[in-house]
C-alpha atoms as a printed R data frame, in Angstrom:
    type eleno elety resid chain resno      x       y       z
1   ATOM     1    CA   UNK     A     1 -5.103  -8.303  84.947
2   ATOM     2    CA   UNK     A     2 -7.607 -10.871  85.360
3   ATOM     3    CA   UNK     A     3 -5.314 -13.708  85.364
4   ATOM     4    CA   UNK     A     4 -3.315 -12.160  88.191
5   ATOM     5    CA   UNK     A     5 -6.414 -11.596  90.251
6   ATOM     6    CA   UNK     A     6 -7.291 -15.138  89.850
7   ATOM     7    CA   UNK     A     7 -4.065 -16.075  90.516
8   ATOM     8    CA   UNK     A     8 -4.174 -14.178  93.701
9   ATOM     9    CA   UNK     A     9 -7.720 -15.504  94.352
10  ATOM    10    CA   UNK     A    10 -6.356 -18.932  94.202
11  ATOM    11    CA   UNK     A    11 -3.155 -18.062  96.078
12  ATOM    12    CA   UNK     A    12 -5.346 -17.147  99.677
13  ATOM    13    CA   UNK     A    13 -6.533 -20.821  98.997
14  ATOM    14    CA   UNK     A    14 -3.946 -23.007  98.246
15  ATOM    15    CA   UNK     A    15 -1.067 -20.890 100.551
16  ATOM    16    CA   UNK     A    16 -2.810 -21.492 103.607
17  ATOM    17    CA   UNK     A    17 -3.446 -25.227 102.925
18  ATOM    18    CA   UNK     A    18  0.032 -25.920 102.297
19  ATOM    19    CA   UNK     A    19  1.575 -24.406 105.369
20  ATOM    20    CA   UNK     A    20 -0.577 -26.462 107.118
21  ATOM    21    CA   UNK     A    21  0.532 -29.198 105.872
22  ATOM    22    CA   UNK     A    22  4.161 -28.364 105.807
23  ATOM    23    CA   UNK     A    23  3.864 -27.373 110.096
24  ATOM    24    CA   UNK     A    24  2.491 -30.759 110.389
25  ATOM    25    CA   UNK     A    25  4.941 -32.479 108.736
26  ATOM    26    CA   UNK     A    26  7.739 -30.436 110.185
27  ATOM    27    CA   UNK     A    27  6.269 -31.096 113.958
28  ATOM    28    CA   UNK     A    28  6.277 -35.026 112.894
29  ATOM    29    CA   UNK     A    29 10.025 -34.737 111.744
30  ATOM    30    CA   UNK     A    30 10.929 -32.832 114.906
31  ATOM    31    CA   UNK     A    31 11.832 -29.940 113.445
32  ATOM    32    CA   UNK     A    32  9.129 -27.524 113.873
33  ATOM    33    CA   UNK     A    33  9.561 -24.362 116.658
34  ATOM    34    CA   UNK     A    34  6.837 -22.683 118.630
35  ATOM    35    CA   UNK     A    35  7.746 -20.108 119.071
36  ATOM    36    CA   UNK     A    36  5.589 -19.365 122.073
37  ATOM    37    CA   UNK     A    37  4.400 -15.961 120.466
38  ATOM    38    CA   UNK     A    38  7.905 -14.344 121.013
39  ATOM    39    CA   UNK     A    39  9.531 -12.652 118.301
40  ATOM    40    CA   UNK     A    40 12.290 -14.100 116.001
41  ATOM    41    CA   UNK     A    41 15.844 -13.707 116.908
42  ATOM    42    CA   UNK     A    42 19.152 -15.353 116.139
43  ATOM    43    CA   UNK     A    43 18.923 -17.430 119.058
44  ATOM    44    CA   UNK     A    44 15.566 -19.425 117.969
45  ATOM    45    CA   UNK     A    45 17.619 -19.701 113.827
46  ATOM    46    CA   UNK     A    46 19.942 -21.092 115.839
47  ATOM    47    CA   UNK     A    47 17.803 -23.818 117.595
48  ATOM    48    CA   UNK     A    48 16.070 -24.270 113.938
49  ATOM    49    CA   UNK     A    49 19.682 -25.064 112.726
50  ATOM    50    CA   UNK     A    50 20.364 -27.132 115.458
51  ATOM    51    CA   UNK     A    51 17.135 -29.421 114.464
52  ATOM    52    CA   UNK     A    52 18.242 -29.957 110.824
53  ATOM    53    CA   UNK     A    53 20.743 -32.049 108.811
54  ATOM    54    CA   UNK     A    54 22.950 -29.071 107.127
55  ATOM    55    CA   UNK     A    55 24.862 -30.672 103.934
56  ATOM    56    CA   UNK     A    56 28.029 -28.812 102.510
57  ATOM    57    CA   UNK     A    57 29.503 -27.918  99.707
58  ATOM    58    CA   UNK     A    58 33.188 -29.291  98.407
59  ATOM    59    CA   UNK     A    59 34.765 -26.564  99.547
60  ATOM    60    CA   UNK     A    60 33.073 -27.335 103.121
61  ATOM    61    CA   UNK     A    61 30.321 -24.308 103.356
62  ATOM    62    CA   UNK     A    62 27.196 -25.082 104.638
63  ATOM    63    CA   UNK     A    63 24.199 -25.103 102.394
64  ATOM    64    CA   UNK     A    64 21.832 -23.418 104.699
65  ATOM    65    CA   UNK     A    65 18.028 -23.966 103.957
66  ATOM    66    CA   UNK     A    66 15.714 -20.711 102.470
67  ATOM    67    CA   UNK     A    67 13.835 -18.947 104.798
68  ATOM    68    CA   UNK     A    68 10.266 -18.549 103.630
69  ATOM    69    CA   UNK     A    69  9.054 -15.760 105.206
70  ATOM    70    CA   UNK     A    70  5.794 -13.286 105.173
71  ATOM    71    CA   UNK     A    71  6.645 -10.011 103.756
72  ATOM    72    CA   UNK     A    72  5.815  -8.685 107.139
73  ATOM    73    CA   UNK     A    73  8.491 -10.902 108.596
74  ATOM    74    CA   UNK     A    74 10.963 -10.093 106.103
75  ATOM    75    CA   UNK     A    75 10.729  -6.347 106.818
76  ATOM    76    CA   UNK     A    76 11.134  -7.249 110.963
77  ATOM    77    CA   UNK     A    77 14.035  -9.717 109.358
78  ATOM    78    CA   UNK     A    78 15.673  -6.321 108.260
79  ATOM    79    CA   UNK     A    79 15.646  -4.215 111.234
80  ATOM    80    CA   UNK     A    80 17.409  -6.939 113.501
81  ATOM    81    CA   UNK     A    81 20.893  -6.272 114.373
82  ATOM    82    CA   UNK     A    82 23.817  -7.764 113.426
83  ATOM    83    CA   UNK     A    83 25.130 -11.128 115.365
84  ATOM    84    CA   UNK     A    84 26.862 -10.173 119.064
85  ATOM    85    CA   UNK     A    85 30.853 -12.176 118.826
86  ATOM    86    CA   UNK     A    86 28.892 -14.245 121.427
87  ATOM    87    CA   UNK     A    87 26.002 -15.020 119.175
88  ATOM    88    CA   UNK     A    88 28.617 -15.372 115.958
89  ATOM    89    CA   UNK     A    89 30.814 -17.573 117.942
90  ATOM    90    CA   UNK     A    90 27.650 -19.964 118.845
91  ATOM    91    CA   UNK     A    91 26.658 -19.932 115.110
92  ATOM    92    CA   UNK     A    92 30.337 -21.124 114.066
93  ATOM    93    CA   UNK     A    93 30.344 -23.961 116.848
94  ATOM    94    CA   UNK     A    94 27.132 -25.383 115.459
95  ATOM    95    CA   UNK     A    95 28.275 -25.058 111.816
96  ATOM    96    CA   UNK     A    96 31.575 -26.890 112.756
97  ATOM    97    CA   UNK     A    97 29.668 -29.794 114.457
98  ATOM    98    CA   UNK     A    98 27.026 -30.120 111.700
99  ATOM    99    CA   UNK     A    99 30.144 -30.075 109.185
100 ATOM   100    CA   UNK     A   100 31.736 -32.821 111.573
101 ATOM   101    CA   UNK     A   101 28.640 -34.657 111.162
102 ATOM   102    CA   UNK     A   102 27.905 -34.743 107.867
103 ATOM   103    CA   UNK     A   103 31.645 -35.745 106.621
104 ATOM   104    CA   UNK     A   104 30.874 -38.974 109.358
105 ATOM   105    CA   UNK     A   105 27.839 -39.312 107.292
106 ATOM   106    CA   UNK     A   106 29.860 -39.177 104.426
107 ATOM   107    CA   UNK     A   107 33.081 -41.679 104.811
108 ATOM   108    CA   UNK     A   108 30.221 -44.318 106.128
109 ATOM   109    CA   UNK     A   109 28.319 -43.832 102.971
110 ATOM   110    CA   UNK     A   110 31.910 -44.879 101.309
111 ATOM   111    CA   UNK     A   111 32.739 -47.493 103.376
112 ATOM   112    CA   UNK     A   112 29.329 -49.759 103.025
């Protein structure tokens, strides 16, 4: 019991440091969001997509990056509905493209 509390103890200290560090590196990449104190939706995963380099698998899936999340989050995560056909159709567009992309990456990485 006392190791988790110090491991909690030492949790509140490190956690906060290394989001910091992570939004700062994130804004310096160019993919960081502000949200602009609104609330998550599929729209703003969409424009978080839209700022990375998605890699696939052989069979042409995208690998999508983990969302780290606050339990809090997670829980407002849950109660979201599902993606409109508008919203799903949007999603599939960008997945296409990124796959597009990354294969161009790939055949240049094979030709040089």
């Amino acid at each position: 019991e006392q190791v988790n509390a110090m491991a909690d103890e030492r949790l509140s200290i490190v956690m906060p440091h290394f989001f910091e560090v992570f939004e700062k590196t994130c804004n310096a990449a160019g993919t960081g969001i502000d949200a602009h104190g609104k609330p998550f939706s599929f729209e703003m995963y969409l424009n978080g997509l839209e700022k990375i380099e998605l890699q696939f698998d052989r069979e042409g899936q995208p690998i999508l990056p983990t969302l780290v999340v606050h339990p809090t989050m997670a829980k407002y995560l849950a109660t979201l509905p599902p993606p409109t056909e508008e919203q799903q159709k949007a999603y599939s567009d960008l997945i296409e493209r990124k796959r597009r992309e990354f294969n161009a990456r790939r055949r240049y990485r094979q030709i040089h």
